[in-house]
Backbone as ProteinMPNN parsed JSONL, in Angstrom:
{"seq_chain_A": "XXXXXXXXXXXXXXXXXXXXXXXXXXXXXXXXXXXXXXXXXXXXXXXXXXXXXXXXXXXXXXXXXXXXXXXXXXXXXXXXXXXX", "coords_chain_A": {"N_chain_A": [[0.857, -1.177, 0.0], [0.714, 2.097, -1.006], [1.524, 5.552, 0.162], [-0.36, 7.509, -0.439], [-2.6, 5.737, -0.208], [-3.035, 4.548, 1.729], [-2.686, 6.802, 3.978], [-5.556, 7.67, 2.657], [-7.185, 5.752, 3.463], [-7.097, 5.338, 6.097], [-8.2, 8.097, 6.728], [-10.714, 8.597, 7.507], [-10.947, 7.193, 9.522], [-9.295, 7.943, 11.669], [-9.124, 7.953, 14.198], [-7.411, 9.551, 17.282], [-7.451, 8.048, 19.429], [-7.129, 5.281, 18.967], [-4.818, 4.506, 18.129], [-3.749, 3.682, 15.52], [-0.758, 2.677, 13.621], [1.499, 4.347, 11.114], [1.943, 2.11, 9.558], [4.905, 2.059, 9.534], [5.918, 4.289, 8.135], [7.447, 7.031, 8.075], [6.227, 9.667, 7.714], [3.93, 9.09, 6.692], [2.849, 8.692, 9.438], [3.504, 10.9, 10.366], [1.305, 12.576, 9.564], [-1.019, 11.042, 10.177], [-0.624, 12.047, 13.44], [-1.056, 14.35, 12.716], [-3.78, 14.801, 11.593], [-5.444, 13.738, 13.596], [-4.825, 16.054, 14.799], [-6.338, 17.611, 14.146], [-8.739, 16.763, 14.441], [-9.135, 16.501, 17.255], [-9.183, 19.505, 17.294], [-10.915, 20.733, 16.215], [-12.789, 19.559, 17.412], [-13.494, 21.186, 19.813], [-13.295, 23.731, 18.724], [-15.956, 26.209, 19.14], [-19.412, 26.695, 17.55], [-21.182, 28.808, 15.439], [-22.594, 31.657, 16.748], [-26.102, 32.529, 18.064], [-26.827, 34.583, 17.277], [-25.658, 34.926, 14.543], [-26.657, 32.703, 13.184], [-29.587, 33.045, 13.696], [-29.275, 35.107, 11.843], [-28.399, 34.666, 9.696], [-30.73, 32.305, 8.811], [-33.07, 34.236, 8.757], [-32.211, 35.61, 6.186], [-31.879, 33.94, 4.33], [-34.498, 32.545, 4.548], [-35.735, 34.915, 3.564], [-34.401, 35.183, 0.909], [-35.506, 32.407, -0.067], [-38.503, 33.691, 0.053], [-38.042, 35.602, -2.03], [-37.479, 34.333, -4.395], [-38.908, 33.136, -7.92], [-41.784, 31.093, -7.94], [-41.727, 27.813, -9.46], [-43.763, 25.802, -10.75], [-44.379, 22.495, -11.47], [-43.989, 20.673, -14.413], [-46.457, 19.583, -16.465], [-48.153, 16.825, -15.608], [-45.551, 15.783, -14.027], [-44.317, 15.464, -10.927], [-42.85, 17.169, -9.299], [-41.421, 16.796, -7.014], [-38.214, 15.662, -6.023], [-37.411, 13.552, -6.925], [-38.427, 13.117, -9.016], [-38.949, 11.855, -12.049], [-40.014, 12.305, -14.937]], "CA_chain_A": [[0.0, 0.0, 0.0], [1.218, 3.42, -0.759], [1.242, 6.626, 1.739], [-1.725, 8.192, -0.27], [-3.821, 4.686, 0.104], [-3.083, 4.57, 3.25], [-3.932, 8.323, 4.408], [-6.581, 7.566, 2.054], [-8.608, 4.609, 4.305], [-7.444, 6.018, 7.614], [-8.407, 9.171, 7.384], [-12.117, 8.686, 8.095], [-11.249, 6.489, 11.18], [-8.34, 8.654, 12.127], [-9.035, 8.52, 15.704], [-6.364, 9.445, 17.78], [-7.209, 7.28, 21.083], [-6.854, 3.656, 18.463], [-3.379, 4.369, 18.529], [-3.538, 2.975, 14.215], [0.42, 3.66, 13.366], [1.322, 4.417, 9.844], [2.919, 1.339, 8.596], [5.972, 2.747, 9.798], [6.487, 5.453, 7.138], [7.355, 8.35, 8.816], [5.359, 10.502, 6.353], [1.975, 8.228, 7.397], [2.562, 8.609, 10.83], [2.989, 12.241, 11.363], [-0.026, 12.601, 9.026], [-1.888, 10.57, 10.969], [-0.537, 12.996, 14.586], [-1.703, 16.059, 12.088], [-5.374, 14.424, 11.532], [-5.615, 13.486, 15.181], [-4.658, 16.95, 16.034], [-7.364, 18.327, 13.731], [-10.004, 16.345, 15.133], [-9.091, 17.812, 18.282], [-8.827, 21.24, 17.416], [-12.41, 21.314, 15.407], [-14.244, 19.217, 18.282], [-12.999, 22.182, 20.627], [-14.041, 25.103, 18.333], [-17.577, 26.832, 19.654], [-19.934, 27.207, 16.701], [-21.247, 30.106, 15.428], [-23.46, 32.559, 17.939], [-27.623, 32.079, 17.675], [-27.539, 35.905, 16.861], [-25.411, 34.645, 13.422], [-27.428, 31.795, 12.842], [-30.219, 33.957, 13.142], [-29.419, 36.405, 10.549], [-28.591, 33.509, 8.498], [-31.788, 31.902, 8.391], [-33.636, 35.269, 8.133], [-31.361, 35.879, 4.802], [-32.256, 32.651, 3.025], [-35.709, 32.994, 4.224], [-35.712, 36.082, 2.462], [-34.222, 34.607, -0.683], [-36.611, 31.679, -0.492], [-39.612, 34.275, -0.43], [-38.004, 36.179, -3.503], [-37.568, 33.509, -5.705], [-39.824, 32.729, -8.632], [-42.033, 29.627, -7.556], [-42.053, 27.046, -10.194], [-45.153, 24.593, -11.037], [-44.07, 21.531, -12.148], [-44.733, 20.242, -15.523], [-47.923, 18.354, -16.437], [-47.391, 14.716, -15.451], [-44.931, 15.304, -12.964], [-44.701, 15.627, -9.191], [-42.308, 17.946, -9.181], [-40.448, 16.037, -6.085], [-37.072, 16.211, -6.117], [-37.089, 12.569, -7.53], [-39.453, 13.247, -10.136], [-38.466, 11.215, -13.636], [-41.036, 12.053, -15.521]], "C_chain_A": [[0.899, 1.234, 0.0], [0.804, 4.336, -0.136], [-0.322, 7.127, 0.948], [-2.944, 7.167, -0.308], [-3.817, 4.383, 1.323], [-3.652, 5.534, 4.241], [-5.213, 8.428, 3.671], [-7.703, 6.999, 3.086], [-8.132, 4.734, 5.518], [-7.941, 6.87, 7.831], [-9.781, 9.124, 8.009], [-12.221, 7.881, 9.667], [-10.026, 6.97, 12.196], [-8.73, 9.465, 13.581], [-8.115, 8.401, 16.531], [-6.434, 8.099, 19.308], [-7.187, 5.409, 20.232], [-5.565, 3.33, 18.217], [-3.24, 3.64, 17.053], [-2.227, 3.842, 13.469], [0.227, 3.747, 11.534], [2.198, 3.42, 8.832], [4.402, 1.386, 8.825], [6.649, 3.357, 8.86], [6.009, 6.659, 8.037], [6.119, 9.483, 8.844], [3.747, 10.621, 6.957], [1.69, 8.905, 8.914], [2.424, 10.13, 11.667], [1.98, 13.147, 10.645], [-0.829, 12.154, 9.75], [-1.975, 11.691, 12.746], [-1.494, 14.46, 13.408], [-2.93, 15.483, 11.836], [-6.292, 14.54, 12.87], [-5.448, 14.674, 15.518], [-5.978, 18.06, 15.399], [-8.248, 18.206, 14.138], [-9.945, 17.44, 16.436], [-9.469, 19.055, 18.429], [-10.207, 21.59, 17.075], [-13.409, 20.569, 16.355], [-14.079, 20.845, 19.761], [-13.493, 23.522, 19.996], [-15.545, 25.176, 18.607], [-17.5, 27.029, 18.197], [-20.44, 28.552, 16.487], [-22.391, 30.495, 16.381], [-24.399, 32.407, 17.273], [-27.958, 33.417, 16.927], [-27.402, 35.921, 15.146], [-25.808, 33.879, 12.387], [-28.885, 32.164, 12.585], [-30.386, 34.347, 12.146], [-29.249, 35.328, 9.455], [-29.284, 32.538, 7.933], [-32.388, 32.628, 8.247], [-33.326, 35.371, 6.417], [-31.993, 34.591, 3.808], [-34.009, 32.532, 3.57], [-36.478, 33.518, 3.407], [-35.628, 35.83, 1.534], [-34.896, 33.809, -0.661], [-38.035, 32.231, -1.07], [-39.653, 34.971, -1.952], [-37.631, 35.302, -4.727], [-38.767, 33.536, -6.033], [-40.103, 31.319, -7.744], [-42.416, 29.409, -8.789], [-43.035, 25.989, -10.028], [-44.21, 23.538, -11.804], [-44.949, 21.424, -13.439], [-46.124, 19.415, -15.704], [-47.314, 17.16, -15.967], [-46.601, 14.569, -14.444], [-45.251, 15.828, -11.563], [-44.473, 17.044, -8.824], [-41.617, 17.768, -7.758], [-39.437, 16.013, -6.829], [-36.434, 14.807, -7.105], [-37.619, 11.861, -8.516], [-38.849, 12.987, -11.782], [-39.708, 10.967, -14.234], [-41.349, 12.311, -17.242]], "O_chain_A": [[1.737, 1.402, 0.885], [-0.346, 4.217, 0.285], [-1.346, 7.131, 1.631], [-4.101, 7.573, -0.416], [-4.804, 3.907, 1.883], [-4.589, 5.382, 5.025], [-5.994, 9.298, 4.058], [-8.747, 7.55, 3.437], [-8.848, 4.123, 6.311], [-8.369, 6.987, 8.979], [-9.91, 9.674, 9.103], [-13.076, 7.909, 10.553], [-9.84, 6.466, 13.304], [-8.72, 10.631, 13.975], [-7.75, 7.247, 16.755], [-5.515, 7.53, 19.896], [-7.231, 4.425, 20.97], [-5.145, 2.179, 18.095], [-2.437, 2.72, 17.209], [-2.274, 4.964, 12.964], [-0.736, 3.387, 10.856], [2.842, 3.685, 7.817], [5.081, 0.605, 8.158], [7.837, 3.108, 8.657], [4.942, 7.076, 8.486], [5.395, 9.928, 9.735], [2.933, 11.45, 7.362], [0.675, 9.437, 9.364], [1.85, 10.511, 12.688], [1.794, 14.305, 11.02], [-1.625, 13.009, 10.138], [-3.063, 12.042, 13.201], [-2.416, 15.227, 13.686], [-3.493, 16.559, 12.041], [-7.345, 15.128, 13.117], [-5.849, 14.851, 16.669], [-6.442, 19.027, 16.003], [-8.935, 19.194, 14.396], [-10.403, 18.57, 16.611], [-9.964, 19.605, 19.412], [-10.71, 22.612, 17.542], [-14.619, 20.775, 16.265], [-15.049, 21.114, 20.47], [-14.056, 24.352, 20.709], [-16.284, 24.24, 18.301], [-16.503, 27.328, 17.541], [-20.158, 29.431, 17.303], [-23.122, 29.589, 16.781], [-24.257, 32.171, 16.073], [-28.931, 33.559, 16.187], [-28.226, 36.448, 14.399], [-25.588, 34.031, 11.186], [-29.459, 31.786, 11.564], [-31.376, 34.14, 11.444], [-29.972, 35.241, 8.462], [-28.926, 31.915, 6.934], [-32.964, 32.289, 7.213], [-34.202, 35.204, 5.569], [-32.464, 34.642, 2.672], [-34.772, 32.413, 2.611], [-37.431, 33.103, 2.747], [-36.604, 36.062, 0.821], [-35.614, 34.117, -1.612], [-38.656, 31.781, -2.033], [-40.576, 35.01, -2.765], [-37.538, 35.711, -5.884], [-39.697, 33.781, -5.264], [-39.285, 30.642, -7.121], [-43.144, 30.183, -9.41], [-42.984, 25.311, -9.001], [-43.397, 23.877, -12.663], [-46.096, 21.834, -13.617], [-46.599, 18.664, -14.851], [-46.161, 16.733, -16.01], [-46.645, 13.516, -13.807], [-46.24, 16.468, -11.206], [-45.243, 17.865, -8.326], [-41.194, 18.841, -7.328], [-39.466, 16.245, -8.037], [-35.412, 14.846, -7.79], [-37.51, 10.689, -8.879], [-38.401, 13.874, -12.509], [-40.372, 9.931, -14.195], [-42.441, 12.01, -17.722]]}, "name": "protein", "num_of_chains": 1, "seq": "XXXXXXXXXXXXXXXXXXXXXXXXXXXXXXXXXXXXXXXXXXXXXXXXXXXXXXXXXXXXXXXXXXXXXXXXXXXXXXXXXXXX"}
């Protein structure tokens, strides 16, 4: 297996407390410490404030109301999985 098939099918299970080394390629392994330290770092960041989240569902609110609404064609549903 080469380093980018390897950082390839760890990265999604690239949890630091399974202790999964990197084959012993250097490369792998302090890829794998820099994944592990990302997790970390992004379960530790606070999301954004309710006042931002707020304004940011107001806003697309807004643009939902000002769009054109489309009618579906004759015949179809007009669901999103509409092959008609």
């Amino acid at each position: 297996m080469r380093c980018p098939d390897h950082r390839a099918t760890t990265a999604a299970d690239a949890d630091p407390a399974d202790g999964t080394p990197g084959d012993g390629c250097p490369e792998c392994e302090e890829w794998q410490r820099a994944a592990a330290r990302l997790r970390e770092l992004a379960g530790q960041a606070p999301g954004p404030s309710e006042s931002w989240t707020g304004g940011l569902m107001a806003r697309l609110d807004e643009a939902l109301a000002a769009a054109p609404q489309e009618t579906p064609a004759e015949g179809q549903s007009g669901g999103p999985c509409s092959a008609g």
